[in-house]
C-alpha positions, -999 to 999 in steps of 0.1 A, spaced: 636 -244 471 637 -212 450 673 -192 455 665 -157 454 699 -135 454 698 -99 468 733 -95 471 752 -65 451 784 -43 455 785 -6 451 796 8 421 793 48 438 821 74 424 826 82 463 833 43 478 829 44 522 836 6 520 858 -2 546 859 -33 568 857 -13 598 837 -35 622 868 -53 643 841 -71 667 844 -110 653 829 -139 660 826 -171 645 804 -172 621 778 -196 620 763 -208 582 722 -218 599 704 -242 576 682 -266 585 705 -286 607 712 -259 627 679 -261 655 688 -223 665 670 -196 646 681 -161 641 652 -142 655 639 -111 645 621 -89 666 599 -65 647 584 -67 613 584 -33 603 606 -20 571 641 -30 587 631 -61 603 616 -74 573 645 -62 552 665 -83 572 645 -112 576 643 -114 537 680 -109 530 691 -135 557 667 -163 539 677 -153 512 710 -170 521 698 -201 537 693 -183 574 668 -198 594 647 -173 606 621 -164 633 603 -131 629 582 -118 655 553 -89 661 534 -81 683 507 -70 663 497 -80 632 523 -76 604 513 -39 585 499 -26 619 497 12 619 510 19 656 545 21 644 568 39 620 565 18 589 533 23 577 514 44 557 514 48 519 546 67 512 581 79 521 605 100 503 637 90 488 663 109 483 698 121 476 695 152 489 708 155 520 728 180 539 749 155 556 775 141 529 780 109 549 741 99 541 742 116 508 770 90 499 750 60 514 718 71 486 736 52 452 740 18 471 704 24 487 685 35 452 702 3 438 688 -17 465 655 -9 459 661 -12 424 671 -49 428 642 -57 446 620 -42 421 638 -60 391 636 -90 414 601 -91 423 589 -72 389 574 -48 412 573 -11 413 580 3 444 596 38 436 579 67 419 603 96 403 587 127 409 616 148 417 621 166 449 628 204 457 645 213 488 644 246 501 648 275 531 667 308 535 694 326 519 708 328 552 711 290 560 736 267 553 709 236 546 707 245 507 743 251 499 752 219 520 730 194 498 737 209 463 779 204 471 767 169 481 746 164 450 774 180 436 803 158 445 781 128 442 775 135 402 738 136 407 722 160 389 705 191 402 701 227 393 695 258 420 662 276 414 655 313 412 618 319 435 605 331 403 616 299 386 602 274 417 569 295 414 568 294 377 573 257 377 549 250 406 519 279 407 507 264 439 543 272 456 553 303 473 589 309 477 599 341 490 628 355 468 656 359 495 655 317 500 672 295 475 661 262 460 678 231 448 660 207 425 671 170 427 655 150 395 662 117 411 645 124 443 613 105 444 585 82 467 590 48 474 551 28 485 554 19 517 535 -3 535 534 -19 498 570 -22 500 571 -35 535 541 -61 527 560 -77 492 595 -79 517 570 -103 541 555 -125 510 592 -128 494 604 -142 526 577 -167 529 580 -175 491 617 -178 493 624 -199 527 593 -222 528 601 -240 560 631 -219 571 610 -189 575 584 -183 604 561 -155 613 546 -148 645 522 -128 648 507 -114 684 541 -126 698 550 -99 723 587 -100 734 587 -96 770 625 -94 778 660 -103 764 680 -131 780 717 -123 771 733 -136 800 745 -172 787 765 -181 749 733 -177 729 706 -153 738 674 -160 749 645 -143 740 614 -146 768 579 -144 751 544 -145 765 535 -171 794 574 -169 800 583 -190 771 623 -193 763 635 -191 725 672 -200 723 690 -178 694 717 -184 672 717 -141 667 693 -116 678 682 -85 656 662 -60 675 643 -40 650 613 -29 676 614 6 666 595 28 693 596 -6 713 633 -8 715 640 7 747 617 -18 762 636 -48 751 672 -26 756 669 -4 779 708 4 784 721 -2 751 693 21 734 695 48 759 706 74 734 671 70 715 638 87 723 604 81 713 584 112 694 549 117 685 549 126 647 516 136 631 504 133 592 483 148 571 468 142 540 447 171 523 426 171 489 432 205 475 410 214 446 426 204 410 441 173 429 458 161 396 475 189 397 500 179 424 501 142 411 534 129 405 547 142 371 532 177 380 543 180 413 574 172 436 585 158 471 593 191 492 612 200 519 614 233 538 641 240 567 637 275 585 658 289 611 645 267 638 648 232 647 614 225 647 607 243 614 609 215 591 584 204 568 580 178 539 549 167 518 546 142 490 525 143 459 490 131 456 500 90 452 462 78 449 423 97 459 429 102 495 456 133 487 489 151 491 508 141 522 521 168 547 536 168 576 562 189 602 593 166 610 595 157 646 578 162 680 572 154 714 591 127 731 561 96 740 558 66 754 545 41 728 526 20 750 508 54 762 511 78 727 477 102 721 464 91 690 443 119 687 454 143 664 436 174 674 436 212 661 466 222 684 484 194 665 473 209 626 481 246 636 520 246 626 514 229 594 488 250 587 505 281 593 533 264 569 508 259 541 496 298 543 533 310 545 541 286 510 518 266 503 489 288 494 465 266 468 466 242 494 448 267 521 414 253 533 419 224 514 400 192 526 417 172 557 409 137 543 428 123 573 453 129 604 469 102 618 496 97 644 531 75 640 560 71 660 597 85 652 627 67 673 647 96 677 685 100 686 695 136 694 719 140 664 695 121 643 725 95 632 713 56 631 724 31 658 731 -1 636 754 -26 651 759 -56 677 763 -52 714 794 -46 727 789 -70 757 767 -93 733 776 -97 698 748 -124 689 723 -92 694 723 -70 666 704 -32 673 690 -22 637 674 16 648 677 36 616 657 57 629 650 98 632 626 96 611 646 91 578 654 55 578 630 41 556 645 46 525 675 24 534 656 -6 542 672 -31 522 706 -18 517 705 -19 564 691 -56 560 719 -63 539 741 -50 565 726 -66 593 728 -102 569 764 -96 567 769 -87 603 750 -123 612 775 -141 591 806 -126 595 803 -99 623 822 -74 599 805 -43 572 815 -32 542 807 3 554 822 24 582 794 18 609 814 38 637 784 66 632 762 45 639 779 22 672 748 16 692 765 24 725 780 59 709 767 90 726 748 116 707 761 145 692 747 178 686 742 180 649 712 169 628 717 144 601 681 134 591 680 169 566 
């Protein structure tokens, strides 16, 4: 069997490695002698990440969906996501060298490119601290980045209007990783890696979770009874189904996307155009877009929305939906006014109030591992929370300080995802 090793250490001037996690158990080396899997539940960007780094150690492992793996009723799909360093939260803004280097060992790994530089700008009043926050971060992180003038954001990027009170940080490194391409190689390397320790199942639908006894026991369709040597609930918008104490602290919101053709749409292709992000005043003014990745356009959309059920979510995007990103566009994005709307679809953000991750085992249940890194900014760490969720399988400890992120922790009122 191939060996395929997608372990690394963190080489970050600002280290958080800490063997914080006190909650122990045995841990249990599976291999093919061992007849109970760890099971996966969810096949979206974290539960693949983790179902690839586990086989990649010899785990034994059961992944199920229920839909069909690359589904678009979730929160992994889609054709892009921003990466980035820039965030306004240091404690996230520290996790970004150890997450860029992930992807970047996949990539060398596979000999795939999953990560486009196009450089990202970040940007919103003079009279907020969102700016200021992420260039000390970028700052104390030695990444490189330089505060823009309006007249230098709008001489850089004609379609851009900046008004001249706001201020601007540029982040070279900032970038888009390929999405549902990413999440579709992390399936086929787990496959081409375990051969008969790896199985996918698709159309399984998880009806409950079992924890009561040593192992947990996961229930699927016609009452069937899996027997688990760990569980890692990665359901996303799903989760509260399957944990409905332990995930209390997380909501389900309706997020909508856009993608729009403006005329000259090479000019906003990556190397003439950058990932954006605008914060206002108010919580719900935030908006990102992505350059034009392929034909079907620039990507736009307002962070957050209503709180849904997944089972019951309105797919329809409709005009009430498109009128706060429009109004965004004609306030600072002019070229893009009246562009073509080459589609509008709807995914699903699982949302803690303060926006932190929930990334841990149960308390009660230590076999059961909750991977939510959710709030709508999770997918860029992927791999670097699979490796996590491998080490917490085999030893029940982190390298990183995971207290943030405690799945039974109450949220707080600050926002981490900007």
């Amino acid at each position: 069997m191939a060996t395929f090793n997608l372990s690394f250490r963190a080489a970050h001037p600002v280290s958080i490695s800490r063997k914080l996690n006190e909650q122990r158990y045995m841990p249990t080396h599976l291999n093919t002698l061992n007849r109970r899997p760890t099971v996966v539940i969810g096949s979206g960007i974290v539960g693949v990440s983790a179902a690839c780094a586990l086989v990649a150690r010899g785990v034994n492992v059961l992944l199920l969906e229920q839909f069909q793996p690359g589904h678009d009723l979730g929160s992994s799909h889609g054709e892009s996501r921003i990466i980035r360093y820039s965030y306004s939260d240091p404690f996230y803004a520290s996790l970004m060298g150890d997450a860029f280097r992930a992807w970047a060992k996949l990539e060398a790994d596979t000999g795939v490119s999953l990560y486009v530089r196009t450089g990202g700008l970040s940007f919103g009043p003079a009279d907020s601290d969102y700016v200021p926050k992420i260039a000390a971060n970028l700052k104390s992180l030695d990444v490189p980045c330089r505060l823009l003038s309006a007249a230098e954001v709008v001489g850089n990027y004609p379609g851009l209007r900046v008004p001249k009170d706001f201020l601007t940080v540029f982040e070279p490194s900032a970038g888009v990783l390929l999405a549902s391409k990413a999440v579709k190689l992390l399936l086929e390397l787990s496959t081409k890696v375990a051969g008969a320790l790896f199985e996918l199942r698709p159309n399984y639908s998880v009806q409950s979770l079992d924890m009561d006894g040593e192992y947990p026991v996961i229930v699927g369709p016609n009452q069937e009874r899996i027997e688990a040597e760990r569980v890692i609930v990665a359901a996303g918008g799903w989760v509260k189904k399957l944990l409905p104490r332990e995930a209390s602290s997380i909501e389900v919101t309706r997020q909508n996307v856009f993608y729009l053709r403006p005329e000259n749409l090479d000019a906003y292709r990556p190397g003439r155009w950058p990932v954006i992000i605008y914060k206002g005043d108010d919580d719900m003014d935030l908006f990102y877009s992505l350059p034009a990745m392929s034909d079907q356009g620039v990507k736009l959309a307002r962070h957050g929305g209503p709180v849904c059920d997944p089972e019951k979510v309105d797919r329809d995007v409709t005009e009430k939906d498109w009128e706060p990103v429009r109004d965004y566009i004609r306030k600072h994005l002019p070229a893009w006014n009246g562009a073509e709307i080459v589609s509008r679809s709807t995914c699903l953000y699982t949302m803690t109030r303060d926006e932190d991750f929930r990334v841990g085992p149960l308390e009660k249940h230590p076999r059961v591992i909750l991977a939510s890194p959710c709030s709508g900014h999770g997918f860029k760490f992927g791999p670097l929370i699979g490796r996590i969720v491998a080490d917490l399988c085999e030893t029940g400890m982190s390298d990183y300080n995971l207290q943030r992120w405690c799945p039974k922790r109450n949220s707080e009122q600050h926002k981490a995802s900007l």
